[in-house]
C-alpha positions as CSV (number, residue, x, y, z in Angstrom):
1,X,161.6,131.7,73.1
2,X,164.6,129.1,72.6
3,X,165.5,126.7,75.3
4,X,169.0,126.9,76.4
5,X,171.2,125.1,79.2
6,X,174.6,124.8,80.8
7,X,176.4,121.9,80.4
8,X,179.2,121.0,83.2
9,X,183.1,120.6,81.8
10,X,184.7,117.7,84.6
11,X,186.5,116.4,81.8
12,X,184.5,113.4,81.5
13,X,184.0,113.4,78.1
14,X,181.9,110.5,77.6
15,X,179.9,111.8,80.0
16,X,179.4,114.9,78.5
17,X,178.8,114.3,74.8
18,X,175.9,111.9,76.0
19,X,174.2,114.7,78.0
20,X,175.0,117.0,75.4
21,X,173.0,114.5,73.3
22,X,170.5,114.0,75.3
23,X,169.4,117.8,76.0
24,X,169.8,118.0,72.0
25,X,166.9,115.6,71.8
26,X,164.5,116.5,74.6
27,X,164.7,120.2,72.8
28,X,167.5,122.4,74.1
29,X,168.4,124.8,71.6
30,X,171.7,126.2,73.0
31,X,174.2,124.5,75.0
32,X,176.7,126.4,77.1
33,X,179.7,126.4,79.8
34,X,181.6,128.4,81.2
35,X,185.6,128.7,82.1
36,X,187.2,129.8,84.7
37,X,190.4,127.7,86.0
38,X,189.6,123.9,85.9
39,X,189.4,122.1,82.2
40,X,189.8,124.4,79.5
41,X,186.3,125.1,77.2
42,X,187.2,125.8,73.8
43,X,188.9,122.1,73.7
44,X,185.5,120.0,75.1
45,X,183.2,122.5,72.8
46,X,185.6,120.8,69.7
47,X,184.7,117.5,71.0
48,X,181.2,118.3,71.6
49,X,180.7,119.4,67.9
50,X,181.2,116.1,67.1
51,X,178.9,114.9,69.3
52,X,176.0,116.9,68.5
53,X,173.8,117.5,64.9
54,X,171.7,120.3,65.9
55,X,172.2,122.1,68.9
56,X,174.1,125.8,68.8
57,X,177.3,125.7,70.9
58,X,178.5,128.8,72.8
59,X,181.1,129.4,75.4
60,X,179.6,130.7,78.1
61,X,182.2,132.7,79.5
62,X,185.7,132.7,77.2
63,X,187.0,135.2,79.5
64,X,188.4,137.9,77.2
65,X,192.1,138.6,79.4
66,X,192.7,134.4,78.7
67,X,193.8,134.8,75.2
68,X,194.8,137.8,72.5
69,X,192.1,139.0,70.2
70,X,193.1,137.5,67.1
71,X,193.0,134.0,68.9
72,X,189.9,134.2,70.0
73,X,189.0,134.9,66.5
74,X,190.6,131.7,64.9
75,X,189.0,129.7,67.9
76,X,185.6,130.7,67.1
77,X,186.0,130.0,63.5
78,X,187.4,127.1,64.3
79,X,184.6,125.5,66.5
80,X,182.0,127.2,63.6
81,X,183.9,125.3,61.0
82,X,184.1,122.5,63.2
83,X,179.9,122.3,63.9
84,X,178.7,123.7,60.9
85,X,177.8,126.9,61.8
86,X,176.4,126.1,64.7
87,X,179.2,128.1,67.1
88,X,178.0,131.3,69.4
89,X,180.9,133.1,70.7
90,X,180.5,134.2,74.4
91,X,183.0,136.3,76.1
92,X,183.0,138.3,79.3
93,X,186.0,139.9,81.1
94,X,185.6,137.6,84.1
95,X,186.9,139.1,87.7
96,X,190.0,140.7,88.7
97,X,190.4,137.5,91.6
98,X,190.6,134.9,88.5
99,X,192.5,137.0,86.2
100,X,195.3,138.3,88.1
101,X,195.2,135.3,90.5
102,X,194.8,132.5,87.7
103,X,196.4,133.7,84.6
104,X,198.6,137.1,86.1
105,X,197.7,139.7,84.0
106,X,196.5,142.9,85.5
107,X,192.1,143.5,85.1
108,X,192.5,146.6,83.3
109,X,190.4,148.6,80.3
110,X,187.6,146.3,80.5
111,X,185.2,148.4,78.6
112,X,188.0,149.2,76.1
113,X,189.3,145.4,76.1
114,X,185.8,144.1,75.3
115,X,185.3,146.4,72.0
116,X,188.8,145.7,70.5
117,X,188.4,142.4,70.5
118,X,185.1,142.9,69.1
119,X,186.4,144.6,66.0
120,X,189.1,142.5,66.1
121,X,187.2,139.6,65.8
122,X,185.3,140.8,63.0
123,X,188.2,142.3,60.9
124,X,189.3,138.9,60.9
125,X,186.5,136.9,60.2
126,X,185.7,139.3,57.2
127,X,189.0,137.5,55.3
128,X,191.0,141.1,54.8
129,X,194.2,142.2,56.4
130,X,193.9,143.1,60.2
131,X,195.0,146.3,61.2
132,X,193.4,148.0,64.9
133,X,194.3,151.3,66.4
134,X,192.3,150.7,69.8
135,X,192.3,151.5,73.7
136,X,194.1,148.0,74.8
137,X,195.5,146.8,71.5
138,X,197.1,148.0,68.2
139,X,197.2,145.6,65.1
140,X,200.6,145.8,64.6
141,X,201.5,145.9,67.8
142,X,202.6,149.8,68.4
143,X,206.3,149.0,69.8
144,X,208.5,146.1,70.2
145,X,210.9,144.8,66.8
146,X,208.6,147.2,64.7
147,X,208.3,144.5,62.3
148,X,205.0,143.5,62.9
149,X,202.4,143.7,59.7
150,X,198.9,143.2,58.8
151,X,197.9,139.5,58.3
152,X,194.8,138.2,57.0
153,X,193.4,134.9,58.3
154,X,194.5,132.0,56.5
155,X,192.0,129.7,56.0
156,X,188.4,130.2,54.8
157,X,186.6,132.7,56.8
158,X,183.5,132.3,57.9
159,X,180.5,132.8,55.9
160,X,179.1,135.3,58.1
161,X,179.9,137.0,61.4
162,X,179.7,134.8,64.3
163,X,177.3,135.5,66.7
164,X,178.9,137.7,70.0
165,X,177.2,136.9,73.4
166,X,178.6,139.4,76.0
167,X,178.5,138.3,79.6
168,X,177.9,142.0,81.5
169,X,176.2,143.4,84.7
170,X,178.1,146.7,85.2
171,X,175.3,149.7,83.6
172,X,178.4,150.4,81.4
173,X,179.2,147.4,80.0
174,X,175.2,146.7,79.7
175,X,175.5,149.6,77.5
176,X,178.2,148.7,75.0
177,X,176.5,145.0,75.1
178,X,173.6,146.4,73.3
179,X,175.5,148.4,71.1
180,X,178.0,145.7,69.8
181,X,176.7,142.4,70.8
182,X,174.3,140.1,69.3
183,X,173.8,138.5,72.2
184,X,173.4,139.4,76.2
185,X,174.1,136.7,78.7
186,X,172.5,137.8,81.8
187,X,173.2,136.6,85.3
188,X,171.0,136.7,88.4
189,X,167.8,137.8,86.5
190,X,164.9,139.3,88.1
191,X,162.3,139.8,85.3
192,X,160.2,142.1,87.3
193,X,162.6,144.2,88.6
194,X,164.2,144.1,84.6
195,X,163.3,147.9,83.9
196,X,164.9,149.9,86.7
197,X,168.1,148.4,86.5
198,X,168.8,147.7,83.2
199,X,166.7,150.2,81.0
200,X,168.5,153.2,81.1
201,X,172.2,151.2,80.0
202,X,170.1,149.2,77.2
203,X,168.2,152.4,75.8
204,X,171.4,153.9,75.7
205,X,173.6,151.3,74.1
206,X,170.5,150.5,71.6
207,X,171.0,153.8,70.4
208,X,174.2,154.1,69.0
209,X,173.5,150.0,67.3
210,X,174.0,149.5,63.7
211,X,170.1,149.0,63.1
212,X,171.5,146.0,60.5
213,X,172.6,144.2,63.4
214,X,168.9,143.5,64.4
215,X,167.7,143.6,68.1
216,X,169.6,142.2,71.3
217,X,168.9,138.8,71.8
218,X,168.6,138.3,75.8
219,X,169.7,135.1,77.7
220,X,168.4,134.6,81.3
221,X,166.8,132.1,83.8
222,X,168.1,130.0,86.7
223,X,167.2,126.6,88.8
224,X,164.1,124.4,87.0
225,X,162.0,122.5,89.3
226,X,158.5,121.2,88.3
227,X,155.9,119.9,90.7
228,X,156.1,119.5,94.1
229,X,158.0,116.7,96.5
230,X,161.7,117.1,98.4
231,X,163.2,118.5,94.6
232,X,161.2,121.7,95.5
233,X,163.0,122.6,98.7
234,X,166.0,121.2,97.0
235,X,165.8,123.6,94.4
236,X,165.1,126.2,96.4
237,X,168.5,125.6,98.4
238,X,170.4,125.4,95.5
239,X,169.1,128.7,94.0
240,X,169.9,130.5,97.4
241,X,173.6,128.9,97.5
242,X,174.0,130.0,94.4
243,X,173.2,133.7,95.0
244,X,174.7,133.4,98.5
245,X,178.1,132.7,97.0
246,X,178.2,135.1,94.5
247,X,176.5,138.1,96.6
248,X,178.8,137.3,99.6
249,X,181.5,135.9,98.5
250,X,182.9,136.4,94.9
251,X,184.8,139.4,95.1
252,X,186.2,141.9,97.5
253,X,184.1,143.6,100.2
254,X,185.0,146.9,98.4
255,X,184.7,145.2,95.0
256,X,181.7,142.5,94.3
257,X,180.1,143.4,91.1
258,X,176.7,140.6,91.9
259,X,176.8,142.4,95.2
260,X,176.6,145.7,93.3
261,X,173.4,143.9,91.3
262,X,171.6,143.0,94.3
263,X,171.7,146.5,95.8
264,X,170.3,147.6,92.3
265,X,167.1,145.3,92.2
266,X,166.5,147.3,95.9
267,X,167.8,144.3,98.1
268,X,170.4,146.7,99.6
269,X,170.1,145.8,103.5
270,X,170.3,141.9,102.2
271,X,173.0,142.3,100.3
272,X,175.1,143.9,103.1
273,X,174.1,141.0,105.7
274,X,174.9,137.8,103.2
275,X,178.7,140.1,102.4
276,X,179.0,140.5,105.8
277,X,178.1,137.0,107.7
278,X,179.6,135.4,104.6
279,X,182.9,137.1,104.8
280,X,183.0,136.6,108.1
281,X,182.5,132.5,108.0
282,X,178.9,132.2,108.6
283,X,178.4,130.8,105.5
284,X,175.0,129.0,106.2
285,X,173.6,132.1,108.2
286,X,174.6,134.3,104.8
287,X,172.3,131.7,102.4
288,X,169.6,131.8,104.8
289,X,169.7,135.4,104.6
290,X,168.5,135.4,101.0
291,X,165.1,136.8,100.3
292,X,162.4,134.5,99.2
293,X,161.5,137.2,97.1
294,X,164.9,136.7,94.9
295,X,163.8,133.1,94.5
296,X,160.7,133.2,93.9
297,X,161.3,135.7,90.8
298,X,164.6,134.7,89.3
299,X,164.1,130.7,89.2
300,X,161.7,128.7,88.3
301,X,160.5,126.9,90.6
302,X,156.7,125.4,91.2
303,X,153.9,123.9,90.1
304,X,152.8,123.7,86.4
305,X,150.4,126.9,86.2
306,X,153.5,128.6,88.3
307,X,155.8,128.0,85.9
308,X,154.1,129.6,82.7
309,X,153.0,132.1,84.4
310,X,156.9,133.1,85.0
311,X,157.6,131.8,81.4
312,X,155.4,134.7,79.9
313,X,157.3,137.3,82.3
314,X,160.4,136.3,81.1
315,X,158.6,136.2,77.4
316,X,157.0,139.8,77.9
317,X,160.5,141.7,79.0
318,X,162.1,140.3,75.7
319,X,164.1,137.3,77.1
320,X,165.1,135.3,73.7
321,X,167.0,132.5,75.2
322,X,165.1,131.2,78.2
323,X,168.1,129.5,80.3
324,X,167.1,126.2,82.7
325,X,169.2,124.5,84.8
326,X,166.5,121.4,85.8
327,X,167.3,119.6,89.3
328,X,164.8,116.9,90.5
329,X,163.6,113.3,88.9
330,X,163.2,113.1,84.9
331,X,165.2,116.4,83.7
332,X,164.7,115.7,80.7
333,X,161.2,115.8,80.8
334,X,161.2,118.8,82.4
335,X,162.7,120.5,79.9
336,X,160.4,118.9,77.6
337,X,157.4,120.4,79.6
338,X,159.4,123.9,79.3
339,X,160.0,123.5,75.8
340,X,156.7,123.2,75.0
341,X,155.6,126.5,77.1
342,X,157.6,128.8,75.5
343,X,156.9,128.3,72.0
């Protein structure tokens, strides 16, 4: 397995391109981020390029209502060009609260929205004109002047397709993520619970994939915390914040996708509860409502011989890109120690 992380984007560059170094060295494979309405990514990703000799670079969300097609195609062969072919390009549609609220267009045709730009972004990348005849857009654009033609990219393309990470929970999505992607980007990950929630939407997408395309690479983990000592606990608390806010919080009541998730790995009394006391204002009764159970099998989070022993679950479901987020003294190290495990 490759090691991969998340890098924060405050806008303290400085800051950044030395921790981006430093994860480089101590081993991490993949460095990612996400974007949602603070600093934009694709800008600190540029500057990170710069900053890094090694280490792949993936945006981790772009989400895919933010921009057009087409410039989310010269993006990503920009930031390629940029780190020599070291660029992974990560989309996901995001949430209807951040798109309509943030940039006030309406969340519609995801599924549909998600494989245009696809194609989009490979008819472009491949050097030829670009014309699309999709479900959300049409290459001309099908209305308006009417004087709208094929273009063709106008620098050189890329020397090969860039690798597409799909950010995607919903069975559906799951589904066309393992028909189109390269890459999955998981979220909330429970190894052992992998199968009944996610098998039936992978068979089926895997499937109808262009065998050429080779097998889905998977992307999942959570919280690091080696040893024992206050970090432990503190890891712990994290990891249930985490999955308290997303369960109970981001979202609707009637319209939470993670909430959705948790019911599926069988949690479905616990998943009302945190919705409910979170929604409500009992924010510190919802995280303690967590199960142990979630923690214990989504992070990792122990002592040494508990740690590989969840390494190799991860490993044995066909996780690729084992993501860790360390917290506690020496990071670094830790990710060292992990590193070294999954190999």
């Amino acid at each position: 397995m490759k090691i991969s992380t998340t890098i924060g984007f405050d806008g303290a560059p400085e800051r950044l391109a030395r921790q981006a170094s430093d994860f480089e060295s101590a081993g991490v494979d993949l460095l990612r981020g996400g974007e949602v309405y603070g600093y934009d990514l694709v800008s600190t990703l540029a500057y990170l390029a710069a900053r890094t000799e090694r280490v792949e670079l993936m945006t981790g969300i772009l989400p895919l209502y933010s921009r057009s097609p087409a410039l989310i195609a010269q993006t990503a062969a920009t930031i390629d060009a940029l780190s020599g072919g070291r660029f992974v390009l990560g989309l996901g549609t995001s949430g209807p609260q951040v798109i309509e609220g943030w940039h006030g267009v309406p969340f519609e045709k995801p599924l549909g929205r998600t494989r245009d730009t696809i194609e989009i972004c490979q008819k472009v990348w491949s050097g030829d004109r670009v014309s699309h005849d999709g479900r959300a857009y049409s290459l001309p654009y099908d209305g308006g002047t009417g004087l709208g033609k094929p273009l063709k990219f106008m620098n050189r393309p890329p020397a090969r397709d860039i690798p597409i990470a799909i950010a995607s929970i919903g069975p559906k999505n799951v589904e066309l993520t393992a028909e189109l992607a390269d890459i999955w980007q998981t979220i909330h990950f429970v190894p052992d619970r992998f199968q009944q929630v996610w098998g039936d939407a992978l068979d089926a997408g895997t499937a109808k994939r262009d065998p050429e395309r080779g097998p889905l690479e998977i992307i999942a983990g959570q919280f690091l915390a080696i040893g024992s000592g206050d970090h432990i606990q503190e890891a712990r608390d994290a990891a249930r914040g985490l999955i308290g806010f997303y369960v109970g919080g981001m979202g609707a009541k009637s319209k939470n996708f993670y909430n959705d998730l948790f019911k599926r790995y069988g949690w479905v009394d616990e998943a009302e509860e945190i919705q409910d006391l979170f929604l409500s204002g009992k924010r510190a009764e919802a995280m303690a409502a967590v199960p142990e159970e979630y923690i214990d099998l989504s992070a990792l989070i122990g002592d040494e011989g508990w740690i590989r022993e969840r390494i190799q679950v991860f490993k044995e479901v066909g996780v690729t890109h084992l993501n860790v987020s360390p917290l506690g003294p020496d990071p670094l190290h830790q990710i060292e120690m992990v590193k070294a495990w999954s190999e």
